[in-house]
Backbone as CSV, one residue per row, in Angstrom:
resi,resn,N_x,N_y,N_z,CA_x,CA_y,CA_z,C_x,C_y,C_z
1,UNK,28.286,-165.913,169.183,29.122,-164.715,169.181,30.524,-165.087,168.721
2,UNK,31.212,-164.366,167.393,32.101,-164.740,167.080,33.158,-163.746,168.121
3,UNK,34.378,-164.581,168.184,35.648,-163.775,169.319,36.694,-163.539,167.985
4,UNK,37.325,-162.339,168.507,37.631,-161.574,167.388,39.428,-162.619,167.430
5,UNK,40.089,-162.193,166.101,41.161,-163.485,165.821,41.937,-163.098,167.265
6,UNK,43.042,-163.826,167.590,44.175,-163.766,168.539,45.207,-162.858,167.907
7,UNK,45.867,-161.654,167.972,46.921,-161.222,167.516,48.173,-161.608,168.238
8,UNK,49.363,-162.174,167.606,50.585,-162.528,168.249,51.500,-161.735,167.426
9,UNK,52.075,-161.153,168.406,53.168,-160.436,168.408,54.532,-161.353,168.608
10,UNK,55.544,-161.507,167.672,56.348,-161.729,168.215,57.752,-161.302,167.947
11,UNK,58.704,-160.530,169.011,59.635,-159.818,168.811,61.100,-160.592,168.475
12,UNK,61.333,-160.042,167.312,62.592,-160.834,167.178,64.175,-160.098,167.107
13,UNK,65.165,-160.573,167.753,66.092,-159.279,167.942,66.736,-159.418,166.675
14,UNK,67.158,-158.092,166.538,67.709,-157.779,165.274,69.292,-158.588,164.998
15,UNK,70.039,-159.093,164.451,71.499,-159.335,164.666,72.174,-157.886,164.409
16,UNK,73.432,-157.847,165.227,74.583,-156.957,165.043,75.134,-157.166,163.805
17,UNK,74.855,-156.309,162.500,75.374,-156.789,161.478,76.307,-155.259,160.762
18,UNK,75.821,-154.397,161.644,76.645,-153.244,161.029,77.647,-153.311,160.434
19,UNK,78.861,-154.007,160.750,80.565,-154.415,160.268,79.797,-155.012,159.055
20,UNK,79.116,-155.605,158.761,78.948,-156.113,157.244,78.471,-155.320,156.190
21,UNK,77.672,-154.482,156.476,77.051,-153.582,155.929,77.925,-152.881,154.428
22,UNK,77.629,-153.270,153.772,78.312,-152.666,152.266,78.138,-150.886,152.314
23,UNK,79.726,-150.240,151.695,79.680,-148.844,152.358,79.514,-148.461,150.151
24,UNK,79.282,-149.481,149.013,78.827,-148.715,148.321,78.912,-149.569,147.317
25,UNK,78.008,-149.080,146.165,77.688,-150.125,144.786,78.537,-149.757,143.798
26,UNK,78.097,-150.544,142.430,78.862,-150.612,141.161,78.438,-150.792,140.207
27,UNK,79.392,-149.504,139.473,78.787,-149.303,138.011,79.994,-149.488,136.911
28,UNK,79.213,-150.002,135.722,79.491,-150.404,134.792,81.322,-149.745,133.778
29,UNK,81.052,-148.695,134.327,82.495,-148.068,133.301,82.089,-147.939,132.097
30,UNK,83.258,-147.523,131.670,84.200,-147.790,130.303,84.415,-149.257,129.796
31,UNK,84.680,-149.291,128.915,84.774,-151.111,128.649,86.069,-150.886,128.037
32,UNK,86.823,-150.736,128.868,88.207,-150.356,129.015,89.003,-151.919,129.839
33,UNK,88.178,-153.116,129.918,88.824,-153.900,130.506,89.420,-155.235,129.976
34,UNK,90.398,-155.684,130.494,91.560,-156.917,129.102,91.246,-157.931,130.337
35,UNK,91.478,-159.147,129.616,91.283,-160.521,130.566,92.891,-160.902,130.358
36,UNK,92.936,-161.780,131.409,94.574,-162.859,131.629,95.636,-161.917,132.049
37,UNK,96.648,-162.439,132.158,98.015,-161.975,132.958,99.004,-161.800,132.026
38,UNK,99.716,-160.830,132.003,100.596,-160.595,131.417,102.579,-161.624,132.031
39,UNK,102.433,-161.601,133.562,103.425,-162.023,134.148,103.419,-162.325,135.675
40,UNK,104.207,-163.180,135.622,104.268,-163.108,137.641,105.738,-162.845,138.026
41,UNK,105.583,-161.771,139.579,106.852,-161.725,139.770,106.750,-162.694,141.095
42,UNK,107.933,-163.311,141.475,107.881,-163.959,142.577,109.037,-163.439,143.290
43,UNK,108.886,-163.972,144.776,109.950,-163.211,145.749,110.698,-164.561,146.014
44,UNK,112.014,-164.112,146.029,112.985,-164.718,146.936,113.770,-164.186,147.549
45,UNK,113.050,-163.808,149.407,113.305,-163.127,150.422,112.253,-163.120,151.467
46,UNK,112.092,-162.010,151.856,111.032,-162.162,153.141,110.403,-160.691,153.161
47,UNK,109.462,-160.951,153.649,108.102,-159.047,153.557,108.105,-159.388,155.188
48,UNK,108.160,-158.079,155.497,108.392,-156.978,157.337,106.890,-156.673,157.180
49,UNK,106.810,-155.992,156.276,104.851,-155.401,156.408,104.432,-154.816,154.982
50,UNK,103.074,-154.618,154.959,102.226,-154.625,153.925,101.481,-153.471,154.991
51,UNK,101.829,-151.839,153.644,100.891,-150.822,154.500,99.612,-150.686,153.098
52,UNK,98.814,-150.263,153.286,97.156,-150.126,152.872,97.199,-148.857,152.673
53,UNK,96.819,-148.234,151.419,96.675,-146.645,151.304,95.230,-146.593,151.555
54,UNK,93.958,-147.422,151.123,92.930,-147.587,151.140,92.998,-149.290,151.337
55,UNK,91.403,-149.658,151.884,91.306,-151.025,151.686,91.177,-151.622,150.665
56,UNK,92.626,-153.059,150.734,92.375,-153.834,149.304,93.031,-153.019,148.249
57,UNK,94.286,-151.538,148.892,95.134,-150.708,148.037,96.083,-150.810,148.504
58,UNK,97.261,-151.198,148.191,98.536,-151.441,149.108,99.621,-150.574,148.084
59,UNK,99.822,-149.448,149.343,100.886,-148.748,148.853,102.436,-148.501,149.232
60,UNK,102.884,-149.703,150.228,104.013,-149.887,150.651,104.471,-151.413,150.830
61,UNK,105.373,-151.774,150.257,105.613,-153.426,151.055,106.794,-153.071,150.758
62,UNK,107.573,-153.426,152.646,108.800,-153.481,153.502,109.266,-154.759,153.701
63,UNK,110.630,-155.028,153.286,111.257,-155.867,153.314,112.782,-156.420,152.960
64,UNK,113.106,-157.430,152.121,114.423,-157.737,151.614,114.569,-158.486,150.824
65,UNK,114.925,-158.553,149.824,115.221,-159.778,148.454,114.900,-159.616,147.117
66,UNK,114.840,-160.468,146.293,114.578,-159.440,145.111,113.065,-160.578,144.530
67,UNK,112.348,-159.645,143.471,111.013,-160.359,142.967,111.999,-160.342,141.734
68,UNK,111.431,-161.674,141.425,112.311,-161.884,139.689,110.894,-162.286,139.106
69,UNK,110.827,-161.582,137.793,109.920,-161.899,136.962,109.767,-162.674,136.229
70,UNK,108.651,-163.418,135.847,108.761,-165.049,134.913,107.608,-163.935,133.992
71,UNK,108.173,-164.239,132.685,107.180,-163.361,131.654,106.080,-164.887,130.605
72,UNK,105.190,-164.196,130.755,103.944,-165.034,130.266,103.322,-164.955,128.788
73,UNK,103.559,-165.646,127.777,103.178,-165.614,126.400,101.596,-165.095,126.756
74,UNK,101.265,-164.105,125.839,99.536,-163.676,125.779,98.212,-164.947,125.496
75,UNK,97.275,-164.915,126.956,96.127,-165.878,126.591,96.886,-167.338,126.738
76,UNK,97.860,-167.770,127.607,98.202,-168.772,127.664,98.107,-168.910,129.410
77,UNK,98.153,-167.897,130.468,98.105,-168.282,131.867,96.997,-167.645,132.519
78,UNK,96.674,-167.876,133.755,95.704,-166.972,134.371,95.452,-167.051,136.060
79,UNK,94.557,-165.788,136.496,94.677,-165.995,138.341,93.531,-166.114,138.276
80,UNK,93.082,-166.924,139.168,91.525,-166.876,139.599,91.577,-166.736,141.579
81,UNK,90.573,-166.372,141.907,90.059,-166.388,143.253,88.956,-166.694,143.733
82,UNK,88.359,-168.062,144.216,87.241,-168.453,144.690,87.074,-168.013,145.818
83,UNK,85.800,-167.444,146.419,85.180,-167.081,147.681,84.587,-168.857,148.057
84,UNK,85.054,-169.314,149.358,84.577,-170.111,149.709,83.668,-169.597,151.371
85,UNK,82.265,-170.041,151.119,81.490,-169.764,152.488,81.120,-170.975,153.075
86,UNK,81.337,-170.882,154.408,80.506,-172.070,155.017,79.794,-171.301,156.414
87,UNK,78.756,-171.555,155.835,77.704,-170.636,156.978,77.712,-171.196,158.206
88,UNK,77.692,-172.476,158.581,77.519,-173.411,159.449,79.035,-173.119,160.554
89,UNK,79.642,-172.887,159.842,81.147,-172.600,160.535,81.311,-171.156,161.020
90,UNK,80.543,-170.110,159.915,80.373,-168.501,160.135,81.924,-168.698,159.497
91,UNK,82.729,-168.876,158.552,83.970,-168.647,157.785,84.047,-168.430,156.697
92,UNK,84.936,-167.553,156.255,84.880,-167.162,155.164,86.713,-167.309,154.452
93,UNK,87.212,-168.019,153.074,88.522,-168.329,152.676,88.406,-168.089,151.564
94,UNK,89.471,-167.216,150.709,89.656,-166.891,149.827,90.672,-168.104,148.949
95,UNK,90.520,-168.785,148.079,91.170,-169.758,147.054,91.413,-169.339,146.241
96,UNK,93.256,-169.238,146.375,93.562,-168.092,145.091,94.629,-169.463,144.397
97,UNK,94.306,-169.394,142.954,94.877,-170.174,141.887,95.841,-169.295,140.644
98,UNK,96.684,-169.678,140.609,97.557,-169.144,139.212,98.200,-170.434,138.895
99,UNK,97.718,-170.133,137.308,98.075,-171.269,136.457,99.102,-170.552,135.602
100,UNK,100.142,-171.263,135.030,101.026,-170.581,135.001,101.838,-171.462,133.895
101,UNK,101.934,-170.831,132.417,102.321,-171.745,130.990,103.678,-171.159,130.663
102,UNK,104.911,-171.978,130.864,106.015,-171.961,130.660,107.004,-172.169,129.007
103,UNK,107.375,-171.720,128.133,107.670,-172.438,126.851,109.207,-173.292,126.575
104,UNK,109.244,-174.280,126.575,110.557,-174.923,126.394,111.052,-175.595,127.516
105,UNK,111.166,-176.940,127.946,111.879,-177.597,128.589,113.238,-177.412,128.629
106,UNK,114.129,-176.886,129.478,115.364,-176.530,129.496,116.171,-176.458,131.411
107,UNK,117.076,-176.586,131.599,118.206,-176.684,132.627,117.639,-175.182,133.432
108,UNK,117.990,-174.629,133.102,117.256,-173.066,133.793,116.254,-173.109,134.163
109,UNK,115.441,-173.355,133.609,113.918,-173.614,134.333,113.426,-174.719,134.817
110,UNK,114.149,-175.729,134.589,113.686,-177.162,135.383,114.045,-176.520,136.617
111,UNK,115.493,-175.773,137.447,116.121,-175.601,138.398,115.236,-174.927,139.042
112,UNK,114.647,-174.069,138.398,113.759,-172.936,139.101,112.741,-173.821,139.892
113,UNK,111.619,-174.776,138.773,110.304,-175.373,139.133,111.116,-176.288,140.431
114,UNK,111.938,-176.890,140.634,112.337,-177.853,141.454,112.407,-176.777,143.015
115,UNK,112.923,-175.496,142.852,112.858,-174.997,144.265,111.923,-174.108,144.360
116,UNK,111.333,-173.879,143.461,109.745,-173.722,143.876,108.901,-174.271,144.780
117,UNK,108.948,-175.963,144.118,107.983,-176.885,144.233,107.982,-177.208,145.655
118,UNK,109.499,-176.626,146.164,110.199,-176.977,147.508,109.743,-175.911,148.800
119,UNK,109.199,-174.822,148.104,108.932,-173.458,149.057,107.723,-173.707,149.621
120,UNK,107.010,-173.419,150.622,106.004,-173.589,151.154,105.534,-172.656,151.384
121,UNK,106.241,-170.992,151.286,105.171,-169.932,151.143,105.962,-168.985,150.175
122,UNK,105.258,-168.736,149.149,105.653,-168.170,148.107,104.640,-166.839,147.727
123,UNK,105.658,-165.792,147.828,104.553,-164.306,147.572,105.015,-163.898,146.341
124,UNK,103.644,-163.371,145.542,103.629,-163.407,144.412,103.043,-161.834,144.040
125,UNK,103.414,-161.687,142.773,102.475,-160.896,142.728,102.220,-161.299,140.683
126,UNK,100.793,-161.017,140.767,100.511,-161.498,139.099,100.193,-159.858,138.652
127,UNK,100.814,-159.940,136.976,101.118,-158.660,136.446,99.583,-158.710,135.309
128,UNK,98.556,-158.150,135.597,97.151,-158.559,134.840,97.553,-157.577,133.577
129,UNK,96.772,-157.838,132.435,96.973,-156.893,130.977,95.507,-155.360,131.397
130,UNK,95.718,-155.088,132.220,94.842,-153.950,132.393,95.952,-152.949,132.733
131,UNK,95.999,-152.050,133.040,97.129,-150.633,132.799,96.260,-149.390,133.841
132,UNK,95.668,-149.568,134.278,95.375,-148.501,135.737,95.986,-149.217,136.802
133,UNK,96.184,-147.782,138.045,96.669,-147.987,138.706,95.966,-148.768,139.934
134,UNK,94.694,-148.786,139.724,94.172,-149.861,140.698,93.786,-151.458,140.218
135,UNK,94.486,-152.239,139.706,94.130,-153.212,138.824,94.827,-153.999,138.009
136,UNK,96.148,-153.248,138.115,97.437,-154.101,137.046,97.864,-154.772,137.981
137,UNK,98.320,-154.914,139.061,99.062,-155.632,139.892,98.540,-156.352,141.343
138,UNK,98.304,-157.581,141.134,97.761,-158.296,142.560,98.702,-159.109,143.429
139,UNK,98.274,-158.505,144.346,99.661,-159.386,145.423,98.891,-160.393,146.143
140,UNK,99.512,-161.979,145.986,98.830,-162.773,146.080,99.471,-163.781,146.881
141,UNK,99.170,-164.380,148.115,99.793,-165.044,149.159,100.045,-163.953,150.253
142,UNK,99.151,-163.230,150.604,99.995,-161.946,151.425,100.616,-162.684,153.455
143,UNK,99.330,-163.066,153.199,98.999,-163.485,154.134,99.824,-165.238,154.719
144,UNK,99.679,-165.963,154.005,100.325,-167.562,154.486,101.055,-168.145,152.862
145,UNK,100.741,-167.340,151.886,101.932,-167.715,150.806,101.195,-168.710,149.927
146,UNK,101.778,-168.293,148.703,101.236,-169.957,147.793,102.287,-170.822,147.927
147,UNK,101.799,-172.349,146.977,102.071,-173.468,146.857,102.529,-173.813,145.407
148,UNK,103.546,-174.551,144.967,103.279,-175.118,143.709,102.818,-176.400,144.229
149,UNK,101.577,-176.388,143.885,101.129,-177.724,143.814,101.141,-178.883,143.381
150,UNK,100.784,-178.371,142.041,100.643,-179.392,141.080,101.521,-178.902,139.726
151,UNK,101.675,-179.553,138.534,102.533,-179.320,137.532,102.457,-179.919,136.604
152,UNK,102.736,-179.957,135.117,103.513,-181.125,133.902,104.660,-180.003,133.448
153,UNK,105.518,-180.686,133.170,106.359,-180.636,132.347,106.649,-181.752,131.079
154,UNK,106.390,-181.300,129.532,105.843,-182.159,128.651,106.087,-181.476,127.290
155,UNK,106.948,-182.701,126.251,107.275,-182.260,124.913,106.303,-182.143,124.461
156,UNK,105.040,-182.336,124.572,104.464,-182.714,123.162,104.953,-183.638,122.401
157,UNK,103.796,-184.095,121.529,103.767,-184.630,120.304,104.515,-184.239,118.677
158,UNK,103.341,-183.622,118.282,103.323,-182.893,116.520,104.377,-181.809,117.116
159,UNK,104.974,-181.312,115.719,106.018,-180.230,116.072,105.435,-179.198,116.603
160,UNK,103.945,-178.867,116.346,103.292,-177.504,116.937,102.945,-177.245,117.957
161,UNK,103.008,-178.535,118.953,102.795,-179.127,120.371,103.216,-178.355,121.339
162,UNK,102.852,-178.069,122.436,103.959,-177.184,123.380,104.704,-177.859,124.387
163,UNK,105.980,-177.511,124.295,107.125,-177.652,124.741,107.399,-177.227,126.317
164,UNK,107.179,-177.345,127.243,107.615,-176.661,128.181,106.940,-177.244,129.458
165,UNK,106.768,-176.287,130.612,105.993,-176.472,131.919,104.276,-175.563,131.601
166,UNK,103.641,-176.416,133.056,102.311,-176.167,132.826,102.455,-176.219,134.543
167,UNK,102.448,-174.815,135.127,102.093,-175.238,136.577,101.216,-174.043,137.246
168,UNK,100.494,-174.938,138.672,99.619,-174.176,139.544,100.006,-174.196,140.260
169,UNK,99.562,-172.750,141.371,100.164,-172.420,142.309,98.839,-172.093,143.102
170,UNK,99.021,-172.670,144.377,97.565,-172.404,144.909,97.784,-171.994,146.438
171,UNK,96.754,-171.588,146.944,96.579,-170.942,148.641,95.606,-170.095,148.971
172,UNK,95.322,-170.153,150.500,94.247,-169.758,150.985,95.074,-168.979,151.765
173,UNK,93.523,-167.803,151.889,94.130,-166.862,152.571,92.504,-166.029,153.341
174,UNK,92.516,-165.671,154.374,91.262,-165.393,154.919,90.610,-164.026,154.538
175,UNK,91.440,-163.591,153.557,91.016,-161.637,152.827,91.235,-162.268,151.548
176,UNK,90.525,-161.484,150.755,90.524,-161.233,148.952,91.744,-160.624,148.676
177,UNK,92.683,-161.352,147.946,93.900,-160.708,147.324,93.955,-159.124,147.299
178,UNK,95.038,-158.238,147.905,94.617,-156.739,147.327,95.599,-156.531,146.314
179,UNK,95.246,-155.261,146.080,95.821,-154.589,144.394,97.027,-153.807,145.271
180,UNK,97.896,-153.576,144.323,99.105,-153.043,144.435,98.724,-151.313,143.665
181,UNK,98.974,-150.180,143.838,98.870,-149.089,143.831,100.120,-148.777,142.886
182,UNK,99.954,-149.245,141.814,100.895,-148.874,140.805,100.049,-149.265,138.822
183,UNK,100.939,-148.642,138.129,100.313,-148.462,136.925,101.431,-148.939,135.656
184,UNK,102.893,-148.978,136.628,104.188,-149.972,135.555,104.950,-150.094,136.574
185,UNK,106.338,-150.598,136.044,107.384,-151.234,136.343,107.761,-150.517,137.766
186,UNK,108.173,-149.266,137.112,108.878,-147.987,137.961,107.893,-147.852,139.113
187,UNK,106.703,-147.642,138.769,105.968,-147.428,140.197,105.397,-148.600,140.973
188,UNK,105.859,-149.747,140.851,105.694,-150.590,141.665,107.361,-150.982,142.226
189,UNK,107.890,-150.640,141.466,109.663,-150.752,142.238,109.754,-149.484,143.265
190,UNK,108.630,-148.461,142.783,108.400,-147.591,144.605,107.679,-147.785,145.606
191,UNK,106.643,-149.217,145.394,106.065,-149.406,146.238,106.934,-150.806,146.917
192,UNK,107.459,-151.457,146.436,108.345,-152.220,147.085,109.757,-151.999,147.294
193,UNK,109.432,-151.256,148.811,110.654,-150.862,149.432,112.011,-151.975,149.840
194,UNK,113.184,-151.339,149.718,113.882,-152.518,149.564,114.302,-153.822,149.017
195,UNK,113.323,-153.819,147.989,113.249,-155.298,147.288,113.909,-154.894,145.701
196,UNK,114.509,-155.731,144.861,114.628,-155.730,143.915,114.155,-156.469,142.744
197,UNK,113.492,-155.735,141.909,112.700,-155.994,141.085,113.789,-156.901,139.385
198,UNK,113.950,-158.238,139.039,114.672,-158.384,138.278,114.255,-159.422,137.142
C-alpha cells in the first residue's frame, strides 16, 4: 500500500517593506536631454535650512553669504553620483563626484584652489546644460558638504596643451542629491533666500 506524499507547509512572515515600496515608473520622453555641466556655483557662508516643495525638489534654501560662480568651458567637466549598497550593513550612501576643468594657471585662481582645498564642507550647486525647471540645477553636499580632494594644476606640453587646474570634489551623503526648482539665473536667486548669487 502506497502512503500518499507528506505535504509541508511552511509559513514564512512577510517583511515590513511598505516604506520601500516605489510610488511610480518611467517613461521615456522627449529626447530633449544634453549631457555635462555648464557651471558650479559654490558657497562662501552657511545654509539655516533646505525646504522641499516635493521630494528631491527644493524650493527654498535659508541662509547667508554669497554662491560665486566658476563658469565651465563646454564637454570639459562633469557630476556623477554613485549609489553605494551594502546589504550586510542594511546602508545605503550616495558618492557624489564633480570633476571640475579650470583654463589658465594664474594668481586668482591658484588663491581660490588653495582655500578650497582648505574647506571641509563645501555646498555646491552644479549648473547641468538641460533648461527645465526640474533638472538644471543640483545641490550637492546638502547634507555634510564636499571635499576638494584631489587636483593637478599643469602647463602642458605642445602649445595646444591645457593650461590650467583639473580638480575633484567629492562626498557622501546618505540621500541622492536633490534638484533645485528653478529654470535660470533669476529663479534660482529666488530660491536662495538671502544669499548672493555672484
Amino acid at each position: 500500500m502506497n502512503n500518499p506524499p507528506i505535504k509541508h507547509t511552511t509559513n514564512f512572515k512577510k517583511p515590513n517593506i511598505m516604506s520601500c515600496d516605489i510610488t511610480s515608473g518611467f517613461t521615456l520622453g522627449c529626447r530633449d536631454n544634453t549631457g555635462g555641466i555648464k557651471s558650479v556655483y559654490i558657497l562662501s557662508g552657511s545654509v539655516s535650512s533646505v525646504v522641499d516643495a516635493s521630494e528631491g525638489l527644493i524650493n527654498a534654501v535659508s541662509g547667508s553669504g554669497t554662491f560665486y560662480n566658476f563658469e565651465l568651458f563646454r564637454q570639459t567637466s562633469d557630476y556623477s553620483e554613485e549609489v553605494a549598497v551594502v546589504p550586510e550593513n542594511g546602508t545605503v550612501v550616495y558618492n557624489q563626484t564633480a570633476n571640475l576643468s579650470f583654463f589658465k594657471l594664474q594668481t586668482s585662481l591658484r588663491n581660490q584652489v588653495k582655500v578650497l582645498a582648505q574647506n571641509p564642507t563645501i555646498r555646491m550647486i552644479v549648473e547641468t546644460n538641460n533648461s527645465d525647471d526640474t533638472s538644471k540645477y543640483i545641490y550637492v553636499g546638502e547634507e555634510y558638504g564636499m571635499q576638494l580632494l584631489s587636483g593637478t594644476g599643469a602647463t602642458g606640453t605642445a602649445f595646444s596643451d591645457k593650461n590650467g587646474y583639473s580638480l575633484t570634489f567629492t562626498g557622501v551623503e546618505p540621500l541622492p542629491a536633490s534638484f533645485i526648482s528653478a529654470s535660470n539665473a533669476t529663479e534660482l536667486a529666488a530660491v536662495l533666500s538671502n544669499f548672493t548669487l555672484a
